[in-house]
C-alpha positions in Angstrom: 66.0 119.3 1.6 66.7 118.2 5.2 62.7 119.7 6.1 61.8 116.8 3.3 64.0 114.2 4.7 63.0 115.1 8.3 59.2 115.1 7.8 60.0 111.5 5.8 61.6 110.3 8.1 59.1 111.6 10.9 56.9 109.7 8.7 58.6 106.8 8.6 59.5 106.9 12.1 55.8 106.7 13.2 55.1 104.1 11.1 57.3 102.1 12.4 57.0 102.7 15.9 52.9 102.3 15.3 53.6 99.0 13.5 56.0 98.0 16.3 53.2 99.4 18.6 50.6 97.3 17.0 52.8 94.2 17.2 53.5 94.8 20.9 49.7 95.3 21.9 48.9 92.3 19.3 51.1 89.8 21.2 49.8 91.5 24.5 46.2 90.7 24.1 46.9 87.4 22.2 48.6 86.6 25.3 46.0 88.3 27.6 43.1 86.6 25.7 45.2 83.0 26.0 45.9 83.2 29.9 41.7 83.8 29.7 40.9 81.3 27.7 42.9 79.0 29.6 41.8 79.8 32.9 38.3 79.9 31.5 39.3 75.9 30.6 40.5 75.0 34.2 38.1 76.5 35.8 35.2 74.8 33.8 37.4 71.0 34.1 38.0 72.0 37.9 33.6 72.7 37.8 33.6 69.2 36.1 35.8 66.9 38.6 34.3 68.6 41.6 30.6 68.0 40.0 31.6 64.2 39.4 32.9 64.0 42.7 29.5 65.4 44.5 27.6 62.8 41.6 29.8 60.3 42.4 30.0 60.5 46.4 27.4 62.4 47.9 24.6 62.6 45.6 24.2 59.8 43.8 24.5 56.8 46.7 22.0 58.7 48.7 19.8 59.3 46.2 20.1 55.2 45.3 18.8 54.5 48.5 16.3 56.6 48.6 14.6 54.9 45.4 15.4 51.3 46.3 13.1 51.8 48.8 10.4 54.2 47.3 8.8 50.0 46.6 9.6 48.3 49.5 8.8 50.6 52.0 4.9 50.6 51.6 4.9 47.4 51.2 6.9 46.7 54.6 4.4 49.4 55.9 1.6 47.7 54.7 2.7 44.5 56.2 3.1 42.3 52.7 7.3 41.5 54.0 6.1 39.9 57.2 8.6 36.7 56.7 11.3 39.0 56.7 10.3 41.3 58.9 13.7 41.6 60.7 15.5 41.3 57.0 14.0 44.3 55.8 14.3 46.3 59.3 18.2 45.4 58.7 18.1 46.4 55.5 16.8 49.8 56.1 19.0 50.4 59.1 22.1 49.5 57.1 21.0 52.4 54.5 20.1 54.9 57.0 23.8 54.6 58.4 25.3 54.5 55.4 23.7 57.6 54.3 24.4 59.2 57.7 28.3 58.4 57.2 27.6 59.9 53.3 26.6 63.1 55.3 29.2 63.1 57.7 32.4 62.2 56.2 31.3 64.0 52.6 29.4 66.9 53.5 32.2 69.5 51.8 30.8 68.1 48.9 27.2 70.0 49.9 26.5 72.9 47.3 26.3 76.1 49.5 27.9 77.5 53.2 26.0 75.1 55.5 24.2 72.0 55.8 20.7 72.7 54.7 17.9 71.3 57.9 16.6 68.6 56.0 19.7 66.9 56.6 19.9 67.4 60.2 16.3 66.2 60.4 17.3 62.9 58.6 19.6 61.9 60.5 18.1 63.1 63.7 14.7 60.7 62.4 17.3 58.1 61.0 19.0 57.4 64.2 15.5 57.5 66.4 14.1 55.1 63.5 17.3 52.6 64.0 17.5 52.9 68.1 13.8 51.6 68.4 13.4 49.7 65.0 16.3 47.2 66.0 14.8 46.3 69.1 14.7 42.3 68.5 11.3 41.7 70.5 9.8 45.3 69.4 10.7 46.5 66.3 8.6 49.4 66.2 8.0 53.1 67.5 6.0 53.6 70.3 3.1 56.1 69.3 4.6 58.7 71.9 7.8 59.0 69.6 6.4 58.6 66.2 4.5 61.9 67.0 7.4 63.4 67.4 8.3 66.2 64.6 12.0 65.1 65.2 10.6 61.1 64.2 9.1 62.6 61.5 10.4 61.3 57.9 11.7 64.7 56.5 10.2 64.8 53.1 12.2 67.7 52.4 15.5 66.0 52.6 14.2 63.6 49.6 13.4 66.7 47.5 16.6 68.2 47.7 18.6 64.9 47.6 16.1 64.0 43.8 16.2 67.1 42.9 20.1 68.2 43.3 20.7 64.8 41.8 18.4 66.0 38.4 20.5 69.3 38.2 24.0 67.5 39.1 23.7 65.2 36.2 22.0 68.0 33.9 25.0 69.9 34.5 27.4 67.5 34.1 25.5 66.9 30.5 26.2 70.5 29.6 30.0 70.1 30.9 30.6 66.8 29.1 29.5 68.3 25.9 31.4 71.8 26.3 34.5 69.6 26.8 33.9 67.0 24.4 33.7 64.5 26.6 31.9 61.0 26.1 
């Protein structure tokens, strides 16, 4: 009798060490597939704030400016402001700083390693724009510096700025509705 009992309880002995087994690799990738699911979930609400924030700061001011003025500049250009001349100069100046101060003080919120040249060129055109612009008795560019490539409005940097913007707020779509969020 004991080979019986012995191969019974052999028996009964794996089973229950393979049902314990199971358990223990049950709960293990239960666990496992939790702590992924998770981190999947803060890393996708982490992609969502820092997407805002790059909407909210960088982005989306600059590319505000750039449309509010995609009207009035050919009609300052075509000389149809001339009453407020001076206003509109202003007006412009004010944006090209602000959007300088956007690049500046935000520019961690730039997608990629480094500052991409259209940037550089803006505010390098920007601040030669504002230095001669603002001149009270010749609010203009001398020929000899609006031949410059550096004078140059970079067309570039309103490409990237329009088209960043159309992708940032496509993305943000896709995140608000993986989250649920209204």
């Amino acid at each position: 009798m004991e080979p019986i009992s012995a191969i019974a309880g052999a028996i009964l002995g794996g089973l229950v060490a393979s049902g314990v087994l199971k358990l223990v690799l049950d709960k293990s990738l239960s666990a496992s597939l939790s702590r992924i699911l998770m981190n999947n979930e803060i890393g996708g609400k982490a992609e969502l704030e820092y997407r805002e924030r790059q909407l909210e700061e960088f982005y989306g001011p600059i590319y505000s400016y750039l449309e509010s003025n995609k009207v009035i500049y050919p009609l300052w250009l075509d000389g149809k402001l001339k009453e407020v001349n001076h206003e509109v100069i202003k007006m412009f100046k004010t944006q090209n700083d602000r959007i300088n101060e956007i690049i500046t003080n935000k520019s961690h919120l730039i997608d990629g390693d480094r500052i991409p040249e259209e940037f550089t060129a803006f505010a390098t055109s920007s601040k030669i724009w504002n230095m001669y612009c603002i001149r009270e008795d010749e609010p203009y560019l001398p020929e000899h510096v609006s031949n410059l490539p550096e004078a140059m409005w970079p067309e570039k940097f309103e490409e990237n700025i329009h088209h960043k913007t159309i992708r940032l707020k496509s993305r943000l779509n896709e995140l608000y509705d993986k989250y649920k969020i209204n």
